[in-house]
N, CA and C of each residue as an Amber inpcrd file, in Angstrom:
protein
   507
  -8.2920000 -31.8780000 -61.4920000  -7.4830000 -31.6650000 -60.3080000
  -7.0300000 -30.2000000 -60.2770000  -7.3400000 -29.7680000 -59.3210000
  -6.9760000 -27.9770000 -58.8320000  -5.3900000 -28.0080000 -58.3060000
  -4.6560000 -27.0570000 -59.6810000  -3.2980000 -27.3300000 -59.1780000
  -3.1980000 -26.6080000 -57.9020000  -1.9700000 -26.9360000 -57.2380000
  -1.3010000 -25.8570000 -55.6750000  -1.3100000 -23.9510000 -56.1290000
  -0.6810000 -24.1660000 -56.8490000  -1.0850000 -22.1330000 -57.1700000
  -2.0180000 -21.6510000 -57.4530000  -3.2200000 -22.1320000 -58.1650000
  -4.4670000 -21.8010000 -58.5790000  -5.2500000 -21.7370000 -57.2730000
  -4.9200000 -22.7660000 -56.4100000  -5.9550000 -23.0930000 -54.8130000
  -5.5140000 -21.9770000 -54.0970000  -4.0840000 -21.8800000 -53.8220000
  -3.2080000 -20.7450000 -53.0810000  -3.9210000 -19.0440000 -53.6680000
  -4.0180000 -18.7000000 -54.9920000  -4.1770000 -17.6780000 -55.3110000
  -6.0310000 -17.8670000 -54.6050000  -6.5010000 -18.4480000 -54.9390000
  -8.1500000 -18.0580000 -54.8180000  -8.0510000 -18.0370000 -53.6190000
  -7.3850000 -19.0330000 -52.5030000  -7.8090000 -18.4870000 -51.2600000
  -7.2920000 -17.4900000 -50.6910000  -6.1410000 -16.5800000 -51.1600000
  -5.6180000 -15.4200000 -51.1070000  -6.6990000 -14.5060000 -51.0440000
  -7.4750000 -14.8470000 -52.4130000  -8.6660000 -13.9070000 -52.8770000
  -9.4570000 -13.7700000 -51.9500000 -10.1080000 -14.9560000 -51.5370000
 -10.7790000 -14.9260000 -50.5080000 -10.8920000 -13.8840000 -49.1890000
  -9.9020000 -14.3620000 -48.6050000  -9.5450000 -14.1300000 -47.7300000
  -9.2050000 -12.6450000 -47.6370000  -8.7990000 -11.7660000 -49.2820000
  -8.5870000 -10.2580000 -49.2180000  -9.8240000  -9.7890000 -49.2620000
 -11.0070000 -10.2450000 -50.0200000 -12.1240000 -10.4010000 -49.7160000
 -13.1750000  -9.8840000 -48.5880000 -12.9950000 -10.7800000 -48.0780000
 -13.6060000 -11.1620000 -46.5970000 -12.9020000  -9.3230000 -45.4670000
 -11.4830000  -9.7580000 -45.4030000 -10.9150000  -8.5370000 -45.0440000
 -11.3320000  -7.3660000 -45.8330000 -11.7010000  -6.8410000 -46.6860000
 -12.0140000  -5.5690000 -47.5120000 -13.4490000  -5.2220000 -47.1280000
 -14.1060000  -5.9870000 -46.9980000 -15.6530000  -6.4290000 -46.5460000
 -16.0920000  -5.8410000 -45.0370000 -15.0530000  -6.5930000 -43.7560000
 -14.8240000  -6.2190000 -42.9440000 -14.4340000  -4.4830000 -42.7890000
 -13.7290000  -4.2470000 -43.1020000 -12.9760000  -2.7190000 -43.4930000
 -13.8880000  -1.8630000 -43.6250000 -14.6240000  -2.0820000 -44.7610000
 -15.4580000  -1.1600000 -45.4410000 -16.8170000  -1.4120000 -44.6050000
 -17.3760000  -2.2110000 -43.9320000 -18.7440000  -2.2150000 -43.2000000
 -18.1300000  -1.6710000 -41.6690000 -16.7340000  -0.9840000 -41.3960000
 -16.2770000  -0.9770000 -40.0730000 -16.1180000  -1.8940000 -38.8460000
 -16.1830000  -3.4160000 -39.2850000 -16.1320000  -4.0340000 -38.3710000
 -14.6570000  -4.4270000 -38.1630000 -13.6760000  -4.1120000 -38.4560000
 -12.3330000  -4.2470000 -38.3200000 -11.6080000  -3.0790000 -37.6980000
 -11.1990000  -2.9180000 -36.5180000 -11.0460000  -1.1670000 -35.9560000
  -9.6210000  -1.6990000 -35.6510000  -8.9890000  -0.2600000 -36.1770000
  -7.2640000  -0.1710000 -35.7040000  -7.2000000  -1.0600000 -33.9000000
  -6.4750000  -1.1800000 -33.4010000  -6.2180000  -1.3250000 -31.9980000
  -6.0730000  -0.1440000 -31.2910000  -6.9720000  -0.0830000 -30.3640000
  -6.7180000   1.7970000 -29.3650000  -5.3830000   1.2200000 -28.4260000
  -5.2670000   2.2620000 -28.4300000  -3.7150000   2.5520000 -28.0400000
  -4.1360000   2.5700000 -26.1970000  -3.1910000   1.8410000 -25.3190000
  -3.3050000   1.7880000 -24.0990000  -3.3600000   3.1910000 -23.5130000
  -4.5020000   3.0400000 -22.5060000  -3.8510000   4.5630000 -21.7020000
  -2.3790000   5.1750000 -21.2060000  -2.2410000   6.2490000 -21.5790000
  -0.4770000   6.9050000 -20.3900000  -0.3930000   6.7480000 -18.8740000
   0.5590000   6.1960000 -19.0880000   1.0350000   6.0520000 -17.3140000
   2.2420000   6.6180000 -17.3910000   1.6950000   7.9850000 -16.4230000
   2.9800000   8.7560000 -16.7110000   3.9160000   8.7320000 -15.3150000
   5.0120000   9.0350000 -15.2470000   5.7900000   9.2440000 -13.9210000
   5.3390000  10.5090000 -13.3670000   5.5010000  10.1790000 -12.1350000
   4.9700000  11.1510000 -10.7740000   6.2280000  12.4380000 -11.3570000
   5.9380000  13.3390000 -10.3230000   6.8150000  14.6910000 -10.2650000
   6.6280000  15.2680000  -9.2890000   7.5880000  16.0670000  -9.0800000
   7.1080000  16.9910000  -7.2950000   5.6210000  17.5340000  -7.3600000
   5.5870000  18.5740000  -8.5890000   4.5120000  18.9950000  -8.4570000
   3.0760000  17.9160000  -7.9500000   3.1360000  16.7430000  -8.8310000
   1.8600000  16.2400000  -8.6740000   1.8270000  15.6260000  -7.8310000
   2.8160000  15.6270000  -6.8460000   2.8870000  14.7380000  -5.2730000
   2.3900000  16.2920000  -4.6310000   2.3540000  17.4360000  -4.7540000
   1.5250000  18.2520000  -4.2330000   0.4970000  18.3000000  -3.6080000
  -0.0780000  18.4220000  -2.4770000  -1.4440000  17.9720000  -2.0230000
  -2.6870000  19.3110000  -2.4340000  -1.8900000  20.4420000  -2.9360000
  -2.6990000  21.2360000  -2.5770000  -3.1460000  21.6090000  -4.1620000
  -2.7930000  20.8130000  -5.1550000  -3.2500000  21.4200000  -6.8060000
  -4.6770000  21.5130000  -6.6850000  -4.5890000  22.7180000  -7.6930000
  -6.1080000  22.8480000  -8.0130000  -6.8150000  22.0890000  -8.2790000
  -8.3190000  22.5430000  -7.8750000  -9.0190000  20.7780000  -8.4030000
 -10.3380000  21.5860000  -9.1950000 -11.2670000  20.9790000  -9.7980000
 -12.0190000  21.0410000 -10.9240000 -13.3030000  19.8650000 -10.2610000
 -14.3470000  20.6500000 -10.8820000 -16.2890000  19.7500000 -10.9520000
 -15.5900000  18.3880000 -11.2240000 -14.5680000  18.4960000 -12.4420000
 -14.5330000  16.7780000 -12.7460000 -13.6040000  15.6820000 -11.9940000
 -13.1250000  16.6740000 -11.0520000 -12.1190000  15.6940000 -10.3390000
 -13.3530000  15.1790000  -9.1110000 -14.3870000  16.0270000  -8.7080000
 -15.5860000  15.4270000  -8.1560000 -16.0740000  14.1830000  -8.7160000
 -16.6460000  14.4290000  -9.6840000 -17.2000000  13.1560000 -11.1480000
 -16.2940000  12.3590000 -10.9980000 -15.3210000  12.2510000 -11.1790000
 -14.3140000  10.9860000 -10.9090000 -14.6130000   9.7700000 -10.3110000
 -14.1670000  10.8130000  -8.9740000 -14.3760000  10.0540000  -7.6690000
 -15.8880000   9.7370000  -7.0480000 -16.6970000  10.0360000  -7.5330000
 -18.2240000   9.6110000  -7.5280000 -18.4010000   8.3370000  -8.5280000
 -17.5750000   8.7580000  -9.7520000 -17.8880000   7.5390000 -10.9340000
 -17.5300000   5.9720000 -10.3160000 -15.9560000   6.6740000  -9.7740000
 -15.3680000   4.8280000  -9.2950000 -16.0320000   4.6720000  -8.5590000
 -16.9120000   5.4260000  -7.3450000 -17.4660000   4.5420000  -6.3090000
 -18.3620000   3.6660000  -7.0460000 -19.5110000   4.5060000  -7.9850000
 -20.4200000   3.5760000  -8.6710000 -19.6400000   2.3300000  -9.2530000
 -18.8650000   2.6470000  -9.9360000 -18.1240000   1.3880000 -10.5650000
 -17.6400000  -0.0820000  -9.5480000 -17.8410000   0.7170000  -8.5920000
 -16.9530000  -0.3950000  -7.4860000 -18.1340000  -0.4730000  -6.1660000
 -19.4910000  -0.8020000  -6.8170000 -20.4710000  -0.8740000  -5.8100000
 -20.7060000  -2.1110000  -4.8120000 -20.2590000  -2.9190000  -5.2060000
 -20.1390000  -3.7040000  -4.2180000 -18.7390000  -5.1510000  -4.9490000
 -19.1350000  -6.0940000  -3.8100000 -17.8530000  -7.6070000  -3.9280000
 -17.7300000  -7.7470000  -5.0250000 -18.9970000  -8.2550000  -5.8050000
 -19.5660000  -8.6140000  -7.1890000 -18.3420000  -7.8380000  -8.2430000
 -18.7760000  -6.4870000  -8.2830000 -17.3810000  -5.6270000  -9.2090000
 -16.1000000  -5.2800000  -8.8100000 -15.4140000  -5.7830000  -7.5810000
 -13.8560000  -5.5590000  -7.0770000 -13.0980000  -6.7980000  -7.4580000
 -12.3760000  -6.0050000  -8.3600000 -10.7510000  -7.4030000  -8.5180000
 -10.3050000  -7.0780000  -7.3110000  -9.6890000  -7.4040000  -6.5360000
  -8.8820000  -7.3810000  -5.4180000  -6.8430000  -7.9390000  -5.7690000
  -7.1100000  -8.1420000  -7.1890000  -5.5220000  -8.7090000  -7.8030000
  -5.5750000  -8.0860000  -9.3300000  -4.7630000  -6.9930000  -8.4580000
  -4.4280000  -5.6880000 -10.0400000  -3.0330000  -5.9060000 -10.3940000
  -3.1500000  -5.7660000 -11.6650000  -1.8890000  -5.9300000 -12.3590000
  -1.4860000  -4.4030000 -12.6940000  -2.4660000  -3.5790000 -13.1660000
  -2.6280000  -2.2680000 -14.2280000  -2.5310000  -2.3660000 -15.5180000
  -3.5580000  -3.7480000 -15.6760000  -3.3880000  -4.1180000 -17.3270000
  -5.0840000  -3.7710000 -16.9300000  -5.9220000  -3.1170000 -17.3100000
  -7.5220000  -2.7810000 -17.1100000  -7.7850000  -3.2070000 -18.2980000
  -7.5990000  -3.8880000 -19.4810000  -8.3370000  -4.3950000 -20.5490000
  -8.7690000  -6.0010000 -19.6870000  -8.5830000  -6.7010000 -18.9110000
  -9.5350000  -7.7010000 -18.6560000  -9.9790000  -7.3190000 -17.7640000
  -9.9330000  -6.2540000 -17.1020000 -10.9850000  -5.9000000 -16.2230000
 -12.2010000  -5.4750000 -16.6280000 -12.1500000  -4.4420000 -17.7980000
 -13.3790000  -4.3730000 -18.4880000 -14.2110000  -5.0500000 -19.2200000
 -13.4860000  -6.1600000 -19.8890000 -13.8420000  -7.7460000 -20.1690000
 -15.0880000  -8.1080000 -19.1570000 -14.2660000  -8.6930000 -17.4570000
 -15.2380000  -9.3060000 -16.8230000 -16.1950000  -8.5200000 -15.7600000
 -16.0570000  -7.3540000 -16.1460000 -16.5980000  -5.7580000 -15.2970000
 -16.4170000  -5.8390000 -13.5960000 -15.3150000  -6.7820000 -13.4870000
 -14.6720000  -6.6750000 -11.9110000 -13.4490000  -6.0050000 -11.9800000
 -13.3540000  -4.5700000 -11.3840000 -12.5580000  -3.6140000 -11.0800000
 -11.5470000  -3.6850000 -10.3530000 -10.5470000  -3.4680000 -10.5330000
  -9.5420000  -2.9700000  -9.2730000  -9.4570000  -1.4880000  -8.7520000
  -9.1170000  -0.9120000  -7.6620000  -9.3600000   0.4010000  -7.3560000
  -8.4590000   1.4460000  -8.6360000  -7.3500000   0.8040000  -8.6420000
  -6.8400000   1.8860000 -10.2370000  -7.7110000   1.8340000 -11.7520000
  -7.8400000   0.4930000 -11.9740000  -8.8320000   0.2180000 -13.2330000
  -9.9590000   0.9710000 -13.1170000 -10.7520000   1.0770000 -11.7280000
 -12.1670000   2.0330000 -11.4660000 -11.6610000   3.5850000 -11.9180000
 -10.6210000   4.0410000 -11.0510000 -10.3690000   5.4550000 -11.4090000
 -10.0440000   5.7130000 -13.1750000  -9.2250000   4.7010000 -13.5910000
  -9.0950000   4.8830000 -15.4350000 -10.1320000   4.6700000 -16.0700000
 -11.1180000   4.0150000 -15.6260000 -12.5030000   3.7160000 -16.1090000
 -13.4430000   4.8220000 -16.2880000 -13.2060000   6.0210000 -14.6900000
 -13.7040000   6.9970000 -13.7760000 -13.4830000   8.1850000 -14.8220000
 -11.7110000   8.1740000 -15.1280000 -11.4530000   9.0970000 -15.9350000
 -12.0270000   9.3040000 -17.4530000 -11.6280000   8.1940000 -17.7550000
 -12.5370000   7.8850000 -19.0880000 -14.0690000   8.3930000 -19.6520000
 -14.7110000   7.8740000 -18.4890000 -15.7620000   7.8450000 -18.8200000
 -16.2190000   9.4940000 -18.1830000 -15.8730000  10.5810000 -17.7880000
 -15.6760000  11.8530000 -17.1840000 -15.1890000  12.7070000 -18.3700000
 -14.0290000  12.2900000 -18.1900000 -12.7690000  13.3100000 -19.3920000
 -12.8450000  12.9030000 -20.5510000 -13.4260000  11.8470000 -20.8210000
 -13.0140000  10.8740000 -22.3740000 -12.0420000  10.3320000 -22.6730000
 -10.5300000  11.0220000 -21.5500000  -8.9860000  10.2790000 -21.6770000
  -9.3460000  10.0360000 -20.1640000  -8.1000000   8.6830000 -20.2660000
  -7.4120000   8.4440000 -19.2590000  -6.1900000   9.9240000 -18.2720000
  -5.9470000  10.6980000 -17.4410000  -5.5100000  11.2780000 -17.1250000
  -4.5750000  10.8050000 -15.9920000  -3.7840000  10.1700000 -15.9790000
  -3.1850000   9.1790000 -15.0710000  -2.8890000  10.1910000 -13.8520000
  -2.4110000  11.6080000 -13.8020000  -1.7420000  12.0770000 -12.8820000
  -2.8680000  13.3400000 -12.1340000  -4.0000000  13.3210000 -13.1100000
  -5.2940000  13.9990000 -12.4020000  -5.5690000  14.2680000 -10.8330000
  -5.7130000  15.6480000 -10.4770000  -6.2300000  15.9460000  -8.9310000
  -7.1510000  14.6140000  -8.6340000  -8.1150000  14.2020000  -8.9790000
  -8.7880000  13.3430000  -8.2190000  -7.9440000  11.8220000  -8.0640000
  -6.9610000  11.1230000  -8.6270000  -6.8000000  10.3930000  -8.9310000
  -5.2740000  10.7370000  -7.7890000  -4.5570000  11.6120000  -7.8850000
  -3.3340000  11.6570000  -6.4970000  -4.2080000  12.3060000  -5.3010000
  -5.6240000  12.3310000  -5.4100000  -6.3620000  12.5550000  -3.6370000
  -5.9590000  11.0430000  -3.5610000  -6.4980000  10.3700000  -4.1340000
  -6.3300000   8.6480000  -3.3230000  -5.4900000   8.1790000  -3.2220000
  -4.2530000   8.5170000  -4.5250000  -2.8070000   8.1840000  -3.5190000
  -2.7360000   8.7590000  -2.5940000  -3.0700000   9.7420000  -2.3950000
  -2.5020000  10.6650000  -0.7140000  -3.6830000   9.7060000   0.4560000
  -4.6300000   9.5240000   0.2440000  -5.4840000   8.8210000   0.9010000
  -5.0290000   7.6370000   1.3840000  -4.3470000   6.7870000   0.4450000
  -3.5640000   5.4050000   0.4540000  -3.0460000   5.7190000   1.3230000
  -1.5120000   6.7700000   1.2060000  -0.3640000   7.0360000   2.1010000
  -1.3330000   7.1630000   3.9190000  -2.0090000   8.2510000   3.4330000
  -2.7210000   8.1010000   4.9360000  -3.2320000   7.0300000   5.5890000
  -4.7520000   6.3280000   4.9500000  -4.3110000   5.6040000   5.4990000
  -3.4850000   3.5430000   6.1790000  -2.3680000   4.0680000   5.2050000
  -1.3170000   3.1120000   5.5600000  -0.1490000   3.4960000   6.1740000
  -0.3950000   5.0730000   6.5410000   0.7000000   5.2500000   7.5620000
   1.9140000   5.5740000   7.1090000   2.0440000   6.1060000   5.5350000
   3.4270000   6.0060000   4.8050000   3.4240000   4.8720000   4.5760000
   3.5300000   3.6090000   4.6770000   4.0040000   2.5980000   4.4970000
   4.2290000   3.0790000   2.6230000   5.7890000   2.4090000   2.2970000
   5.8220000   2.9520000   0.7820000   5.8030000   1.7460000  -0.3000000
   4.8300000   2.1760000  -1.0770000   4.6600000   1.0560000  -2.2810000
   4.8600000   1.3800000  -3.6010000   5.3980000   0.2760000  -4.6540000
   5.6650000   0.4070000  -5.8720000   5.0040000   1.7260000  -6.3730000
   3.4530000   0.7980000  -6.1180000   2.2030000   1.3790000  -7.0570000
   1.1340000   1.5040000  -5.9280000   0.7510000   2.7640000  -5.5110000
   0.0690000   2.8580000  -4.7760000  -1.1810000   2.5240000  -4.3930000
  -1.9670000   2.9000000  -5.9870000  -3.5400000   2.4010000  -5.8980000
  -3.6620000   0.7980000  -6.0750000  -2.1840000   0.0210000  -6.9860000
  -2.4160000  -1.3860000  -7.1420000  -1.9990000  -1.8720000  -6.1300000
  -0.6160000  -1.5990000  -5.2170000  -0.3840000  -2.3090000  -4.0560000
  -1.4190000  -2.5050000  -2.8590000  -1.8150000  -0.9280000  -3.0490000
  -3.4880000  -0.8610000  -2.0200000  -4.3380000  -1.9200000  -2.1400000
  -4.9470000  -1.9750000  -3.1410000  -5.6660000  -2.8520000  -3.6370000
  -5.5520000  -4.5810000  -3.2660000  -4.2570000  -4.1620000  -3.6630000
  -3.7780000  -5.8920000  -3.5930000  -3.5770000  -6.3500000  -2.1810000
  -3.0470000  -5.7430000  -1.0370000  -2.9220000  -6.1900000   0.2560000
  -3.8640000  -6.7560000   0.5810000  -3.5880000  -8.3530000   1.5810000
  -4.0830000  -8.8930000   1.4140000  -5.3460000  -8.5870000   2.5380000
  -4.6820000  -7.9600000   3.0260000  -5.9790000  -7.1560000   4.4710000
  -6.7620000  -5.7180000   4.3860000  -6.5060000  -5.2310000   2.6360000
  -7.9670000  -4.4230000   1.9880000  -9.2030000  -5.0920000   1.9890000
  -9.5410000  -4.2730000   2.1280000 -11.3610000  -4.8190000   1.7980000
 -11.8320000  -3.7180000   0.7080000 -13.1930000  -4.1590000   0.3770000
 -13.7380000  -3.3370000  -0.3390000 -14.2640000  -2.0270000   0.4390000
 -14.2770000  -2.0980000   1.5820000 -14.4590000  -0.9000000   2.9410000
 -13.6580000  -0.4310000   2.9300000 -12.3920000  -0.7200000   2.8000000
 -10.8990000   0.3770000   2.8790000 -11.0550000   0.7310000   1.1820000
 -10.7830000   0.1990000   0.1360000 -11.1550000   0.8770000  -0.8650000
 -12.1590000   2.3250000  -1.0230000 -13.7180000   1.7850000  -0.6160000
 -14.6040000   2.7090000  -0.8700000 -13.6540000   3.8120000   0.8380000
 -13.2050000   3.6580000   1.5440000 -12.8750000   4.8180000   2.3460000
 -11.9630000   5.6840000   1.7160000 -10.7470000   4.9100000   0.9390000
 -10.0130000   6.3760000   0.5490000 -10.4980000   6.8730000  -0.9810000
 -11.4730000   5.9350000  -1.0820000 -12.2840000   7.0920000  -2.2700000
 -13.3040000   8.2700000  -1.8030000 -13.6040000   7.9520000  -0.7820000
 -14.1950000   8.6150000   0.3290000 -13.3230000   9.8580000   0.5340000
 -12.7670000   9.5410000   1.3610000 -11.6980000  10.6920000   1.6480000
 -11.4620000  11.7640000   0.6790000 -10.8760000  10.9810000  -0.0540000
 -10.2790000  12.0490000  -2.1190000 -11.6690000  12.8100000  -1.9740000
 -12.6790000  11.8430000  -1.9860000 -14.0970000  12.9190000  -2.5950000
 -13.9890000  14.1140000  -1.4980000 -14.0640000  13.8690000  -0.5880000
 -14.4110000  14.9410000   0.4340000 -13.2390000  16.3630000   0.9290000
 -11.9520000  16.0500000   0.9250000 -10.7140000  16.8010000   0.3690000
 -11.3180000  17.5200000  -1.2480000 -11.4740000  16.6530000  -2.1990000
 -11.5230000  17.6210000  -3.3550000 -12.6770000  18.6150000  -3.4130000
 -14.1830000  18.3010000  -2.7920000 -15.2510000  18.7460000  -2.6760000
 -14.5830000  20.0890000  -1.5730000 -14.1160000  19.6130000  -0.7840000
 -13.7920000  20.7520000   0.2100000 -12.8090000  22.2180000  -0.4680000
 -12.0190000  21.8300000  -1.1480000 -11.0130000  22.7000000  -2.2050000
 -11.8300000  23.4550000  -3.0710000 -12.5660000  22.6480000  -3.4500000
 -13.9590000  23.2770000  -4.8120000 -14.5880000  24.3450000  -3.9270000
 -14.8910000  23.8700000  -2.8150000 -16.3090000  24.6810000  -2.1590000
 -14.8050000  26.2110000  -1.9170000 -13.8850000  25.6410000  -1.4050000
 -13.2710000  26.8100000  -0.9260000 -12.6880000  27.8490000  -2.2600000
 -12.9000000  27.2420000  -3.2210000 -12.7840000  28.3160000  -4.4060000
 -12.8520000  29.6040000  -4.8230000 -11.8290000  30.5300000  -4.9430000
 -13.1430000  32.2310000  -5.1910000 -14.2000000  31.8540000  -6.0070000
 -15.0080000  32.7600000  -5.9900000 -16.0330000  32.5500000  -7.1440000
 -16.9040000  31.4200000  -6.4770000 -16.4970000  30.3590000  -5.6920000
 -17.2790000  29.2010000  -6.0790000 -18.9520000  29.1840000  -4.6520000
 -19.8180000  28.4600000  -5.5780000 -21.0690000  28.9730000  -4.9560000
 -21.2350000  28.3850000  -3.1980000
């Protein structure tokens, strides 16, 4: 008969085991740390900040990301870890996705990323919301046509700033 502490210690063993195993072949990874969501500021309610090639890339990336019904959440929380789970987007999850996969970080307050809040504000007329890109999103009379429009818009405002650049070709 296998006394209670002898069973307790080996499956301890085990089990440190198994974990050390894991560790050392890398299949056990720290937890990545959520993207920053930072608070707005005058400046970045600015319409006119400089913009950059990658604030283009951005806003080209989410459209791909958000190509048709199939990939739009239409009910955003701004939790984007199950969005990338079931690869159905919400218009903010596309842009953190956008950024990501562009910049390598999330850039929450990025030129391309307040064109589409300003896009939102336009067009909804001011109407004022919590969260702009999630309230957008979430109304219940968006479509994926009003989405892809004020990504539309952002692109064509930021493309227009770029082109008007010194220097730029």
């Amino acid at each position: 008969m296998v006394k209670r502490p002898l069973l307790a210690l080996t499956l301890l063993t085990v089990l440190l085991e198994v974990a050390w195993v894991g560790i050392v072949e890398g299949q056990v990874r720290p937890a990545k740390p959520p993207p920053q969501i930072t608070p707005t500021s005058p400046q970045a309610e600015e319409r006119s900040q400089p913009v950059t090639v990658e604030d283009v890339r951005i806003l080209e990336r989410a459209e791909e990301l958000l190509k048709d019904e199939s990939v739009w959440n239409r009910h955003d929380e701004r939790e984007c870890q199950d969005d990338e789970a079931t690869g159905k987007r919400s218009l903010f999850c596309a842009l953190q996705r956008a950024s990501i996969d562009v910049l390598g970080v999330y850039d929450h307050r990025r030129v391309a990323l307040q064109e589409v809040r300003f896009a939102v504000e336009d067009a909804t007329r001011g109407r004022t919301f919590e969260h702009r890109l999630r309230d957008f999103n979430n109304l219940p009379e968006t479509g994926l046509a009003d989405i892809k429009r004020v990504l539309q818009v952002a692109k064509q405002r930021v493309a227009s700033r770029l082109r008007a650049k010194p220097g730029a070709a």
